[in-house]
Structures are given as structure tokens and as C-alpha cells.
C-alpha positions in Angstrom: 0.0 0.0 0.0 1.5 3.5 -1.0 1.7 5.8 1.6 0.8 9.7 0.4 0.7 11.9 3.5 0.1 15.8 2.4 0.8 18.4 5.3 -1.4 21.1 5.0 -3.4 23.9 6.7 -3.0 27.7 7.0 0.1 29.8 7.2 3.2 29.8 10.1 1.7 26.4 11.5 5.0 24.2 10.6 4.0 22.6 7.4 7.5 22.4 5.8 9.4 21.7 8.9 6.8 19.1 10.3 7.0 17.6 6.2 11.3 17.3 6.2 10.8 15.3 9.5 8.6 13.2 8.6 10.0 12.6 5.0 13.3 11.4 6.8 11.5 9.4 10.0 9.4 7.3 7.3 12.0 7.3 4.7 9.6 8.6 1.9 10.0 11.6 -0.8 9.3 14.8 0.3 7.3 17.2 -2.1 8.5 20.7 -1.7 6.2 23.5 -1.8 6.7 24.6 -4.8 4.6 28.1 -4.6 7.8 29.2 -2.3 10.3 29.2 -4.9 8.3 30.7 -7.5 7.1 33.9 -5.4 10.8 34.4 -4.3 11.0 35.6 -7.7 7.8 37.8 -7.9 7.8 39.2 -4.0 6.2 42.4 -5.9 2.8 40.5 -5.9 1.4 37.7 -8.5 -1.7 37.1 -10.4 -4.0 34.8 -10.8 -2.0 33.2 -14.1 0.7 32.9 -11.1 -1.5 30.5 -9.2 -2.4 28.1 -12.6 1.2 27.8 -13.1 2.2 26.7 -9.3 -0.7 24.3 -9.2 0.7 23.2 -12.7 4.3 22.9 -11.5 3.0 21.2 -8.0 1.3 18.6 -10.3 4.7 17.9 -12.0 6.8 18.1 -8.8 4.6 15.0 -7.4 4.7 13.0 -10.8 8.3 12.9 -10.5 8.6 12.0 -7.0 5.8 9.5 -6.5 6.3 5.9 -6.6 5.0 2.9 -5.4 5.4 4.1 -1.7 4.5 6.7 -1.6 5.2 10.5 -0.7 5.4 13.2 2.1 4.0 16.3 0.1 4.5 20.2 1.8 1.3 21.5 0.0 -0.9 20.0 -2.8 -4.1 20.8 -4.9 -5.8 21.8 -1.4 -3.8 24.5 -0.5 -3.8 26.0 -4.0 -7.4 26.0 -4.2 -8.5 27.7 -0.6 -5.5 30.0 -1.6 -7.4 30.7 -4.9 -11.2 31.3 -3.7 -9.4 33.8 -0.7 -7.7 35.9 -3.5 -9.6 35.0 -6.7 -13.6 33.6 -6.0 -14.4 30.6 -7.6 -11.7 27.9 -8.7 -10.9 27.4 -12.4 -12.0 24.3 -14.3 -8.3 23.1 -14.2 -7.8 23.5 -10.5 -10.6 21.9 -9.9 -10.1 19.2 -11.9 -6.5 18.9 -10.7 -7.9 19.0 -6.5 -10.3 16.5 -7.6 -8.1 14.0 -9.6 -5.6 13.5 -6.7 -4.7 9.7 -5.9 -5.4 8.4 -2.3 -4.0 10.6 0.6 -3.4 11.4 4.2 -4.0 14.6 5.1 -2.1 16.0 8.7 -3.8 19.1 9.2 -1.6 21.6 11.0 -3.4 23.5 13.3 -2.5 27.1 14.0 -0.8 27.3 17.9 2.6 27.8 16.2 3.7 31.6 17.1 3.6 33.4 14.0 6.6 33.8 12.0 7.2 36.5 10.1 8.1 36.2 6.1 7.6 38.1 2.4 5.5 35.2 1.1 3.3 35.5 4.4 -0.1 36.8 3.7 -2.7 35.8 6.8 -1.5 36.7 10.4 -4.6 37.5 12.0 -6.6 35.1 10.0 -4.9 32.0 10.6 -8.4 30.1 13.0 -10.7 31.2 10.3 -8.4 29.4 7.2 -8.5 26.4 9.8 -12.0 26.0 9.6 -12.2 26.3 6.0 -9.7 23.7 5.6 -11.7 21.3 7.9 -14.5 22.2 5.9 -13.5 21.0 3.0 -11.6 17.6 3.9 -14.9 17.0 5.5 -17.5 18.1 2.4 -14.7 16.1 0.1 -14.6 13.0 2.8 -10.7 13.3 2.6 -8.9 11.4 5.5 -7.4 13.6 7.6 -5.7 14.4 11.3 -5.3 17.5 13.2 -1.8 17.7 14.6 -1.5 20.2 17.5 1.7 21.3 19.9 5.2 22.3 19.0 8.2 20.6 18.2 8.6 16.9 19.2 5.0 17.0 20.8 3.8 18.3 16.7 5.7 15.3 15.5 4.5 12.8 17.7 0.9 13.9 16.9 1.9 13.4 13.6 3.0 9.9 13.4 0.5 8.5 15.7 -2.2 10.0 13.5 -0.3 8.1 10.9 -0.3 4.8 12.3 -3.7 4.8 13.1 -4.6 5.8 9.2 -1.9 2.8 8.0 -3.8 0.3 11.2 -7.7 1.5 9.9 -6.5 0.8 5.9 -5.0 -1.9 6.5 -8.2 -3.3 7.9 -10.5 -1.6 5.6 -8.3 -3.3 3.1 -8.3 -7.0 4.2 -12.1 -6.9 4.8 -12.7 -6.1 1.1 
């Protein structure tokens, strides 16, 4: 069974870091954010033709690194499209069709009691409780598997893999009674 655990929620709440350590604890390929690198380039402010090309470069960066095991991603197709309806209203047909065509995942949910941290790219400091409810919002309306990983540091990444074993321990079942 591949293993494909995205790390996502709002901004500052330790997606990348709590990604790298669990990429090297479960030996698996880690997915960069790819948004990151592009904006370094554009820290004057981006459009919405910006956005189509991340979510198309995000879609390339995981074919490439996904294989039979499976992947630790720092963003996918979920972030890109909350992050599109905040700036933009209603997704695009090929957002939407990218978000919905996504194999099987995990998602760790990051919830925002991480201190903000200050950065260019960093759009949402007071906002960061309400993006949390609209990302449980919709892993619940999509019926996405998903955990909510709370606390910082070691505590985080603890959360983290024991939300992970018991997603492996319930597939595994689900998966020998079919």
C-alpha cells in the first residue's frame, strides 16, 4: 500500500518543517512546496495566471517524486485552491479538476498554535483560526482522510506519526475486509 501523506493547513503552523521530518523518520520523498520558490521571484505580488502555473508545477513536482510508496507532500491541490477562492472567487476548471483527480492521501492538518513567524511570502497573520475551519471544511464536504496535529516541536511530530499509524492500522483493515 503506497503511503501519500500531504501536510497542510494555514500559514506559520510548521508545514514544511513538520514535512522534512517526517519525509526522513518514514523514509519517503518529500514534495516541496513549490509556490515558495516561485514567489521568491515575484515578492512584488502575483496574479491569478501565477496561481495556474504553481498548481501546474505542483502537479509535475509529485509526478516525479511519487512511486509505489509513496510521498510526504508540503502542499498540494488543497492548499492552491483555498488559496485561490481567498484571492480569486471561484476555482478554475483546471484547479478543480487537478484537487479532484488526486490519488489516495493522508492529510495532517496543521493546526495554527505555532507563534507566527514573520516572512515576504506570508499573507494571513490574523486570519490564521478562520483558514482552519475552512480547511476542515473542506476535507470533511470532500470525505478526505485527515488528522489535526497540535503542539510544537517533538509534541507536533509525535501527533503526527500516531495519527499516521492509526490511518496505516484502519487501511490496512478496511483493506483485508474487502
Amino acid at each position: 500500500m503506497s503511503l501519500n501523506i500531504v501536510v497542510t493547513g494555514p500559514e506559520s503552523t510548521g508545514k514544511t518543517q513538520l514535512a522534512v521530518i517526517l519525509s526522513e523518520k518514514l523514509g519517503l520523498p518529500l514534495i516541496t512546496e513549490v509556490a515558495r520558490e516561485y514567489l521568491l521571484d515575484r515578492l512584488g505580488g502575483y496574479l491569478p495566471s501565477d496561481l495556474l502555473t504553481i498548481s501546474e508545477l505542483q502537479y509535475r513536482e509529485e509526478a516525479v517524486k511519487h512511486d509505489d510508496t509513496g510521498f510526504v507532500a508540503d502542499t498540494d491541490h488543497q492548499v492552491l485552491s483555498i488559496w485561490w477562492q481567498e484571492k480569486y472567487g471561484p476555482l478554475p476548471r483546471r484547479l478543480t479538476e487537478l484537487y479532484r483527480t488526486q490519488g489516495e492521501r493522508f492529510y495532517l492538518l496543521c493546526f495554527p498554535d505555532l507563534p507566527w513567524q514573520p516572512d515576504p511570502l506570508r499573507e494571513n497573520e490574523r486570519d490564521r483560526q478562520r483558514l482552519f475551519d475552512i480547511y476542515v471544511e473542506d476535507l470533511e464536504s470532500r470525505n478526505l482522510s485527515y488528522a489535526v496535529v497540535k503542539g510544537a516541536g517533538e509534541k507536533r511530530t509525535l501527533s503526527a506519526i500516531q495519527a499516521i499509524t492509526g490511518y496505516k492500522e484502519s487501511s490496512i483493515c478496511c483493506a483485508s475486509e474487502n
